[in-house]
N, C-alpha and C positions, 0 to 999 in steps of 0.2 A: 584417135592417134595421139601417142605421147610425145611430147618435143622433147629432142634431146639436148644437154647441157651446150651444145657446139650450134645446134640451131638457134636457142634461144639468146645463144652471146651475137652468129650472125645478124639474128632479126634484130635487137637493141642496138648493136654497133650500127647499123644502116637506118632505122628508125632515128636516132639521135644525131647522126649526121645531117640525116633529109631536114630532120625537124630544126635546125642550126640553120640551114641554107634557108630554109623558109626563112625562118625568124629574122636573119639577116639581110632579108629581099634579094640575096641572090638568087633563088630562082624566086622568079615573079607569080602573083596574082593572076590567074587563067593561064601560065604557063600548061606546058601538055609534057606529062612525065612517063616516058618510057621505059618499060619494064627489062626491054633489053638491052636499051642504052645504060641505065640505073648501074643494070649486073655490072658490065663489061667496065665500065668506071670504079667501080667499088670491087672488083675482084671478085662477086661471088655469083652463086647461080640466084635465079630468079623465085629459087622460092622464099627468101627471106628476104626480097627487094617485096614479092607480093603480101607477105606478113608483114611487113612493117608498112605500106601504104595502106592496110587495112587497119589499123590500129592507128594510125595518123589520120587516117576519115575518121573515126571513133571521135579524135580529139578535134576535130574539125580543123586541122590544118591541110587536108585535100580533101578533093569531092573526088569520085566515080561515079562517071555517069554511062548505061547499061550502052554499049553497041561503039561507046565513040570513046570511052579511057579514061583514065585520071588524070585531074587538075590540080594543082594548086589553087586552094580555096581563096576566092576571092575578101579584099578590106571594103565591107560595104556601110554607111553607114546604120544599118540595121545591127549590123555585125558590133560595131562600135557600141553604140547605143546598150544594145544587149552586157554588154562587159562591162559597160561601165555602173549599170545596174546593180551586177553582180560585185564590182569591187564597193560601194557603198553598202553592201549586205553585210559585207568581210570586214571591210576596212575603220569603217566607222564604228562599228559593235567592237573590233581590234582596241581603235583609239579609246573606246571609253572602258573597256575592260583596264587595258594598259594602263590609263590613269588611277584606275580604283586600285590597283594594286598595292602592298604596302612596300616604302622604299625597300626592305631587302628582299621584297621579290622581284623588284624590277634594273636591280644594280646592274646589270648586266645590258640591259635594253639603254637604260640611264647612261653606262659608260658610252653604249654606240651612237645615241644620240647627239650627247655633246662631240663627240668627234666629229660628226659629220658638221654641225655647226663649227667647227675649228678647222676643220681641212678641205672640208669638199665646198663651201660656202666662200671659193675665190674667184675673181676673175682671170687666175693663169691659167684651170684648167677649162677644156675647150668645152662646148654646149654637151657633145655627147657624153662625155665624160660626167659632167655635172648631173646631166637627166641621171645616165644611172644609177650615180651614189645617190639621186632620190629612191630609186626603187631599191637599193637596200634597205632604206630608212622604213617603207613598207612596209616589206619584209621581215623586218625586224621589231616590227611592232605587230604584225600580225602572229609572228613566231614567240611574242613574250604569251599569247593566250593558253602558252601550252598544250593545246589540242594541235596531236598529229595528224587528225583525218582531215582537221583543215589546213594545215599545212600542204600537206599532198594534195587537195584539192587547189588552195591556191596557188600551186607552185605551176600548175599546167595552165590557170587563169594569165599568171604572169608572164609564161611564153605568149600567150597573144599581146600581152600591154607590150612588150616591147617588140613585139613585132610591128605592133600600131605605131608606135615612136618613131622606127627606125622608116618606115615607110614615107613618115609626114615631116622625117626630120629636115629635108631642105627647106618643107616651108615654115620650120621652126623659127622664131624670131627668138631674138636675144632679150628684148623685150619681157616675152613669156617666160624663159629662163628665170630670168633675175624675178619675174611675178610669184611662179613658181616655187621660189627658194625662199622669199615671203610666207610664204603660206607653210610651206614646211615649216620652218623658224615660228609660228604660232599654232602649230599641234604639237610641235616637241614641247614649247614653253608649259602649254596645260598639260602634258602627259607629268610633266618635272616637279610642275604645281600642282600635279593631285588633285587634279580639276575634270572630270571626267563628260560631264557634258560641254563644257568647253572643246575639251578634245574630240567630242564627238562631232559636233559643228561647224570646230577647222577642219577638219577632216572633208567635211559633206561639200565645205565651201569650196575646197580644194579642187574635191574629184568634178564638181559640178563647174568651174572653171576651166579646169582640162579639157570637160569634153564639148564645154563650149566652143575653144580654141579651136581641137580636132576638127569640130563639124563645117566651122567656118574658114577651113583651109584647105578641104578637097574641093 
């Protein structure tokens, strides 16, 4: 069967919202997602409420399980652990490509970086605020590799980082912020310095500090 342009704009618009609600922990971790509840909230029929929770299992942000429904996929630290595997795969090969580059191919990564050192590296703005302009900084260096398969690849990884963030962020301490903004502050330095195993090992130190934090706060 072919989907039509009206279906597939349904199924994304309700895919992208659910996937938002997750992300934000408004709907919770083993919550139980009703397909007819879903519709009736969202205006539409259930067959793009049922296309979009299969494509969100896909991305493991629900489970369905046979006889009893879909979940919201639970933050376990397996879960965790796994990701964070996976962003040292990304991240660290990112940082040290990003450093070997030559400055005019990284101008652009170079303007974003110092900015985030000049404006997001204050204490007016609040913890949440400051986590995320860390994950633009990511972002932004895994996007100077110029590969868009891994772009797209990371960009559905990062819908879990911050779902993990937003999850754990009461037990976030300010502490870890300001440790955190540390460590950023010596991966951009090697990425500017053209030091590429440097960047590679702030990077490693980084991510392996996070999930330290993470695992020792559920």
């Amino acid at each position: 069967m072919i989907e039509t342009v009206a279906q597939i704009t349904k199924k994304n618009y309700v895919y992208e919202a659910l996937k938002a609600k997750i992300i934000k922990n408004e709907l919770k971790p083993l919550e139980y997602l009703n397909e007819k509840d879903l519709a009736l909230d969202m205006g539409t029929s259930k067959t793009p409420i049922r296309e979009a929770l299969q494509e969100l299992k896909r991305n493991r942000f629900v489970m369905i399980i046979p006889t009893k429904g879909c979940f919201v996929a639970n933050v376990s630290l397996e879960d965790i652990r796994e990701i964070y595997e996976l962003r040292e795969i990304y991240e660290c090969n990112a940082a040290r490509i990003a450093a070997g580059k030559p400055d005019k191919d990284k101008k652009i990564l170079a303007d974003q970086l110092r900015e985030y050192e000049v404006t997001a590296l204050n204490d007016s703005m609040s913890a949440q605020g400051r986590l995320l302009a860390g994950y633009q900084i990511h972002s932004a260096i895994v996007h100077s590799v110029g590969n868009s398969r891994l772009d797209e690849a990371y960009k559905t990884l990062q819908d879990h980082i911050v779902r993990i963030r937003i999850y754990v962020m009461n037990r976030y301490i300010h502490t870890r912020v300001k440790e955190s903004e540390e460590e950023h502050r010596a991966i951009i330095q090697a990425i500017l310095m053209g030091d590429p195993q440097k960047a590679e090992e702030a990077m490693k130190l980084h991510l392996q500090n996070a999930l330290f934090f993470i695992k020792h706060t559920l």
